[in-house]
C-alpha positions in Angstrom: 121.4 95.8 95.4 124.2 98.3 94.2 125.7 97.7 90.9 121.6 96.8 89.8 120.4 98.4 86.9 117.6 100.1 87.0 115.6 101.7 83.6 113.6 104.9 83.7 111.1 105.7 80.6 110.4 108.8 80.7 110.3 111.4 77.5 111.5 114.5 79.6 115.0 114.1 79.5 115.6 116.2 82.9 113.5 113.8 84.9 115.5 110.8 83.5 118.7 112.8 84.4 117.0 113.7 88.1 116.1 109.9 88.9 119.3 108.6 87.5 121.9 111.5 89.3 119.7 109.9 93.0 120.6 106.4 91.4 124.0 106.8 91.0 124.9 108.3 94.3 123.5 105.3 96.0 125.8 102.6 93.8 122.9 101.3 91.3 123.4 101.8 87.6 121.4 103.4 85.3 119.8 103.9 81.9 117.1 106.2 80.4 115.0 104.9 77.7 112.9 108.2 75.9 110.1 106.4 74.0 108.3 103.0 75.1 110.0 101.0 71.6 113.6 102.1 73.1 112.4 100.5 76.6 111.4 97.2 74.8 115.0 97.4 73.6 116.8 98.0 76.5 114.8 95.8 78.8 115.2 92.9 75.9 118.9 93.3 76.1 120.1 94.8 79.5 117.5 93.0 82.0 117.1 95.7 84.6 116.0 95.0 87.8 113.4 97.5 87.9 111.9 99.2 85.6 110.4 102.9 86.3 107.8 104.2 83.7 106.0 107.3 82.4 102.2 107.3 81.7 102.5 109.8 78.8 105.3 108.4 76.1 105.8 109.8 72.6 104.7 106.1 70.9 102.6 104.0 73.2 100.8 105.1 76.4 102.9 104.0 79.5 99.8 101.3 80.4 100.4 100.1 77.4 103.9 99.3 77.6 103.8 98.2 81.0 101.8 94.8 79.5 104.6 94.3 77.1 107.2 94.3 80.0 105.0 92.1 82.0 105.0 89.7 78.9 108.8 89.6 79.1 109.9 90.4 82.9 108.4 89.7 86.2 110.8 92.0 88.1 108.9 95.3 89.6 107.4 97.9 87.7 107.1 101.3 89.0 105.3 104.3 88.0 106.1 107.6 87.8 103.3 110.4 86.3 101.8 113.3 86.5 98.5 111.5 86.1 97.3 111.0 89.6 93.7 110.3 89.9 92.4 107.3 91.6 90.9 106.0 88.6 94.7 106.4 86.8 96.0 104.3 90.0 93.7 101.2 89.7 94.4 101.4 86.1 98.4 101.2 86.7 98.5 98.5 88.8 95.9 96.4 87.2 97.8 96.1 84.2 100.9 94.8 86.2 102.8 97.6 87.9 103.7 97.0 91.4 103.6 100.7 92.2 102.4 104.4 91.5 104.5 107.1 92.3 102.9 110.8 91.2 104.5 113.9 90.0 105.9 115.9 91.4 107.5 113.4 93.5 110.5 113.7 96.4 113.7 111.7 94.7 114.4 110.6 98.3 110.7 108.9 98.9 111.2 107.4 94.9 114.9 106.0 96.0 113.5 104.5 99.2 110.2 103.1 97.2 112.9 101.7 94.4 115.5 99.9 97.4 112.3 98.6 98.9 111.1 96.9 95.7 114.3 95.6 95.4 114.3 94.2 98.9 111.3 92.8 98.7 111.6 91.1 95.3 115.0 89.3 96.5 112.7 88.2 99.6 110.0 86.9 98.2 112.2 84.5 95.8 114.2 83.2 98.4 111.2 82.5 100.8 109.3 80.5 97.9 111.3 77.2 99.0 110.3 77.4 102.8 106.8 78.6 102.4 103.7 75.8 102.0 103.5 74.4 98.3 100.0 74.9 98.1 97.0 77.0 100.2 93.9 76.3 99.8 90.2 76.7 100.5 87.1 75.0 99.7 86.9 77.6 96.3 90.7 79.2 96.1 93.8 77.1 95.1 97.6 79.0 95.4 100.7 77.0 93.9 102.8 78.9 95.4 106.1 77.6 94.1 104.7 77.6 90.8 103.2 81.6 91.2 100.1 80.4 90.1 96.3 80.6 91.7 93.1 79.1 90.5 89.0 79.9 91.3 86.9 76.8 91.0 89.4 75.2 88.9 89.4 78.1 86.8 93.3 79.6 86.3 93.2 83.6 87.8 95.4 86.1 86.4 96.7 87.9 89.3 99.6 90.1 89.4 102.8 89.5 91.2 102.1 91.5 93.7 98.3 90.3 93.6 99.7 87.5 94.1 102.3 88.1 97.0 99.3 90.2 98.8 96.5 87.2 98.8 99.4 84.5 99.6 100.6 86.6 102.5 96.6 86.9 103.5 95.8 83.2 103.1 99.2 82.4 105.1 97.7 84.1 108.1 93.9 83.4 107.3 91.8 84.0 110.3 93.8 86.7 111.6 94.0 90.8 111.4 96.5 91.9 109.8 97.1 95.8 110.3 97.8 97.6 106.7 101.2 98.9 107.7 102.5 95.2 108.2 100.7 94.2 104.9 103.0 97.2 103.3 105.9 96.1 104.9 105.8 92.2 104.3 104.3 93.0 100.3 105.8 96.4 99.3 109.2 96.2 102.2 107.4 100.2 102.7 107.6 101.6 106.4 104.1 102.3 108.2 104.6 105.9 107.2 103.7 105.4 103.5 100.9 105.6 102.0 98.1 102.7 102.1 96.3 103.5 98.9 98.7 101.0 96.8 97.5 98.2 99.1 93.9 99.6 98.7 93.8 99.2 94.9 95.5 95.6 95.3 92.8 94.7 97.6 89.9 96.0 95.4 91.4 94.8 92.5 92.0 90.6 94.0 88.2 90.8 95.5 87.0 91.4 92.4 88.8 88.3 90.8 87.6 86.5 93.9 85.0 87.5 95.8 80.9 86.0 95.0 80.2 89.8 95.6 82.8 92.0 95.6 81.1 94.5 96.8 80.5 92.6 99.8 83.1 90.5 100.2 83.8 87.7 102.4 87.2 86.1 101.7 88.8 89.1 102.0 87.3 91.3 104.9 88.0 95.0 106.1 89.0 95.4 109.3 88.0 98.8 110.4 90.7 101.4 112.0 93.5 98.0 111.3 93.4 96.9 107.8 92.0 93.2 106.6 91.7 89.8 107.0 91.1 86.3 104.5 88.3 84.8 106.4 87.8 81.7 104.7 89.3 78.4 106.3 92.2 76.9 105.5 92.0 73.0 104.1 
């Protein structure tokens, strides 16, 4: 984990120099990119191995850019804005960002959030050789070598960590699973965090998978623990 690099976009120059004094101290290596064309750049180039992003950019919207990474990267995406609505969430992670970090933020709590990316990203790649080749239901399909997931034959488009959070589900289908061990298995986060990342990840797979997603089935709360897949296994 030291010696990554990690890229922050963010047009306030003090806030790159913040995030990047916390990243040096703890051994990663660092770069600030100020505009969302100089991130493209850098990313093309450098290949961080984590990428931390503004909403509000001088040329593109932070949303925007965040597709474009996702077009050439699958290594974690982070933001870090001022824009903090729930509505601003969904929208950041939908379009591929693994997490949402608002301003102002503790450096400490964004270092931990970054390590714990890290963690889990190395985790998740070397499990994919021990974990089943396929899950399945009667409707649902995961490849999970292959990171890919299909509905009635029908290819999904789920996020990485979409995709980690439904794979982790179906793994243990039948059972409840308590929100802070989803976080920690998913994210790597400690109980203590907060649970509306895993929230929006769950609203956003039910819609691309539930009949009715707003009375889901495959995917059930849990109430006062956190949620279960309730479909069978084939």
């Amino acid at each position: 984990m030291p010696g990554e690099l990690i890229l922050t976009v963010d047009d306030e120059v003090k806030i790159g120099e913040l995030v990047g004094l916390y990243l040096l101290k703890d051994g990663f290596r660092h770069r600030t990119a100020l505009s969302g064309r100089q991130a493209l750049e850098i990313a093309k180039k450098e290949q961080p191995s984590l990428i931390v992003l503004d909403v509000f950019l001088p040329d593109m919207e932070g949303y925007e850019l965040c597709v474009k990474l996702r077009q050439m990267t699958d290594v974690p995406i982070m933001f870090l804005t001022c824009k903090d609505s729930e509505t601003d969430k969904v929208v950041g992670l939908s379009v591929g960002a693994d997490d949402y970090v608002s301003k102002p933020f503790s450096p400490v709590e964004l270092i931990a959030r970054i390590k714990a990316q890290l963690r889990r990203d190395r985790i998740v790649h070397d499990r994919r050789t021990d974990e089943p080749a396929v899950l399945a239901t009667e409707r649902l399909r995961l490849h999970v070598n292959a990171h890919e997931a299909y509905l009635n034959d029908a290819k999904l488009e789920l996020t990485s960590k979409e995709f980690q959070l439904l794979s982790y589900l179906m793994q243990n289908a039948k059972r409840a699973l308590p929100a802070d061990r989803l976080l920690n298995q998913v994210w790597g986060y400690d109980s203590h965090l907060d649970t509306k990342t895993l929230k929006v990840h769950i609203g956003q797979l039910r819609k691309k998978i539930e009949r009715d997603p707003a009375n889901p089935s495959a995917i059930v709360t849990i109430r006062g623990l956190g949620y279960k897949f309730d479909e069978p296994l084939l």
